[in-house]
C-alpha positions in Angstrom: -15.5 -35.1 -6.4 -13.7 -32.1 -7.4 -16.9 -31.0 -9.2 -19.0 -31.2 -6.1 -16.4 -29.5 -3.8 -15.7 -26.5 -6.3 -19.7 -26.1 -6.7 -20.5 -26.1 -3.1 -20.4 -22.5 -2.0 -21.3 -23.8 2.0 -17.9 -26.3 1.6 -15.5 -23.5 0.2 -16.8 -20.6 3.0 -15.9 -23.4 5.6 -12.3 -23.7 4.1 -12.0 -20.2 3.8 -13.0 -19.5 7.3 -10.7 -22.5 8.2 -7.8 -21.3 6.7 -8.0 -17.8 9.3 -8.8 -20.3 12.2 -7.2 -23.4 12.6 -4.5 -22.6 10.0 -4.2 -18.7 11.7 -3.3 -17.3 7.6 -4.2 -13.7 7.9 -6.4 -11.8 4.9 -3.6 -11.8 2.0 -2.7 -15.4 2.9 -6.8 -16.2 2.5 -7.2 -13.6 -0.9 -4.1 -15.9 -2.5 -6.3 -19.2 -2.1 -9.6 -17.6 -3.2 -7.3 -16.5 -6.2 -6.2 -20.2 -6.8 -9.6 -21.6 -6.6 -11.3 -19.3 -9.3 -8.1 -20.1 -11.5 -9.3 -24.0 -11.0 -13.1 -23.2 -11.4 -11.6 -21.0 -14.8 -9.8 -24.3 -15.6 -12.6 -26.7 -15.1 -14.9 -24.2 -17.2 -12.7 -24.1 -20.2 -12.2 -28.1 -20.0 -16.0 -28.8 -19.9 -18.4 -30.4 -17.7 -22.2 -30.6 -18.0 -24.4 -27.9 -18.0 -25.6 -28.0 -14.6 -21.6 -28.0 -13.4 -21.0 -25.1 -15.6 -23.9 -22.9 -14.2 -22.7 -24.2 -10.2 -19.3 -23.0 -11.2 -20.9 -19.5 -12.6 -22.8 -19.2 -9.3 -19.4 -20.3 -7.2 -17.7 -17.8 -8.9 -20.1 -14.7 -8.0 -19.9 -15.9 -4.3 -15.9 -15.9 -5.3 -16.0 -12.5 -6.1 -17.8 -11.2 -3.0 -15.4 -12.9 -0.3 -12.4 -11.5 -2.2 -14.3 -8.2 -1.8 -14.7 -8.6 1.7 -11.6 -10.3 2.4 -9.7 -7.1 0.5 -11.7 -4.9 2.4 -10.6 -6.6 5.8 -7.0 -5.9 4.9 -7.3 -2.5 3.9 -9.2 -1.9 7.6 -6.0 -4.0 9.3 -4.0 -1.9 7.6 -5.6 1.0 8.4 -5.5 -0.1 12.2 -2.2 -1.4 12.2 -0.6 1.9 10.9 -2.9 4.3 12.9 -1.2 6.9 14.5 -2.0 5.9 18.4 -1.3 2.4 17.4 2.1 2.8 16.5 2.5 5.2 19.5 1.2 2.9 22.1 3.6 0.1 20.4 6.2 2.4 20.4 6.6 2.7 16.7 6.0 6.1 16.6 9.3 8.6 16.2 9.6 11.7 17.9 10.5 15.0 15.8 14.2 15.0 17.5 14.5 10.8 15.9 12.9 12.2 12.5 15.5 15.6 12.6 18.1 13.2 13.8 17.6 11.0 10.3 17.4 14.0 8.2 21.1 15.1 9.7 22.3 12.0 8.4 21.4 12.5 4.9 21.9 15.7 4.5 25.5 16.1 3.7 25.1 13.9 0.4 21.8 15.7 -0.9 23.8 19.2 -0.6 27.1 17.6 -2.1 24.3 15.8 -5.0 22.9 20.4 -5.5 26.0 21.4 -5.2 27.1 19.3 -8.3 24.4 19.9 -10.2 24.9 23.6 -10.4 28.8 23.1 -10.7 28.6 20.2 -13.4 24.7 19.5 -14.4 25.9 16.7 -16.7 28.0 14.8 -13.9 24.9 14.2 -11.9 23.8 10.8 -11.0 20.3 10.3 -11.6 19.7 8.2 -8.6 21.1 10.7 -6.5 19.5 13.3 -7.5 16.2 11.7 -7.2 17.5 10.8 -3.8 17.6 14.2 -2.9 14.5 15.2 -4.7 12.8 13.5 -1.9 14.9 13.9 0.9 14.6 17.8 0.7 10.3 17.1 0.1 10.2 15.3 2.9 12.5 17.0 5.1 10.7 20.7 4.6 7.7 18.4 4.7 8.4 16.9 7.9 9.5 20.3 9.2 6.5 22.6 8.3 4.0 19.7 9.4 6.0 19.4 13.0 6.8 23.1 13.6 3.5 24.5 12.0 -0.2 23.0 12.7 -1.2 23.8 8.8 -3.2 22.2 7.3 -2.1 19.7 4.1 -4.3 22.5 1.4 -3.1 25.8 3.2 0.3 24.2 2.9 0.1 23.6 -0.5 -1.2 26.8 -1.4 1.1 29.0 1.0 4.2 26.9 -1.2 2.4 27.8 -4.5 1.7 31.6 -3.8 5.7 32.1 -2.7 6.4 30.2 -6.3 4.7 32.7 -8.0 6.6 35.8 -6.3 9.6 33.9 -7.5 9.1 33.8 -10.6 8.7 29.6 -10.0 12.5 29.4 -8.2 12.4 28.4 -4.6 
């Protein structure tokens, strides 16, 4: 029985479209169950069966292979929908510069007390913090260049690279 179900691609494309139907899993909640059922068609190949099994499991597992294809690719376009600019704005998910500046306030005192140790006492530093403030400051001119400036990701880039070089690499 658990020969015939594994080898029957029609059987396991109606579970798998069950599962987003009646059962309402999304894409990764699907991908996790094709996963298990090629670990059990893996299993019944390394414990035997005839010939004819065998070869129904090699086909079942090419058909496998494409739904987890499609399946991923379904999640990556979710994702990309879900997180879309005018998506979040319509949902209201999207921040305003002022709530983006207003975060940065907030973290700024402890990345300038974290470079203000590290030029008094380099070897106190924490290297968590400094991480920390590694990206804070990234982000933060990031954030601020992008908002301020319409410039594009390259000219950016390049505008920070050319003023490194007439610095001799300090910013």
């Amino acid at each position: 029985m658990l020969d015939f179900s594994l080898c029957s691609h029609s059987l396991l494309f109606k579970f798998i479209d069950y599962l987003q139907d009646e059962w309402k899993l999304g894409h990764d909640g699907r991908l996790v169950y094709i996963n298990a059922i090629s670990e059990l068609i893996d299993f019944r190949k390394i414990n035997g069966g005839s010939d004819t099994v065998l070869r129904n499991l090699s086909s079942t597992e090419l058909y496998l292979k494409r739904a987890r294809k499609t399946v991923a690719k379904m999640t990556r376009l979710q994702w990309t929908q879900d997180l879309d600019i005018e998506t979040l704005d319509a949902r209201g998910h999207w921040t305003s510069m002022k709530e983006l500046f207003e975060v940065g306030t907030f973290h700024l005192p402890h990345s300038e007390s974290t470079v203000k140790t590290c030029k008094t006492s380099p070897g106190q530093v924490n290297p968590s913090d400094l991480t920390l403030a590694t990206k804070f400051f990234a982000v933060y001119l990031f954030i601020k260049e992008k908002g301020s400036i319409f410039v594009l990701f390259s000219e950016a880039t390049t505008i920070n690279i050319s003023l490194l070089k007439c610095q001799c690499g300090r910013v």
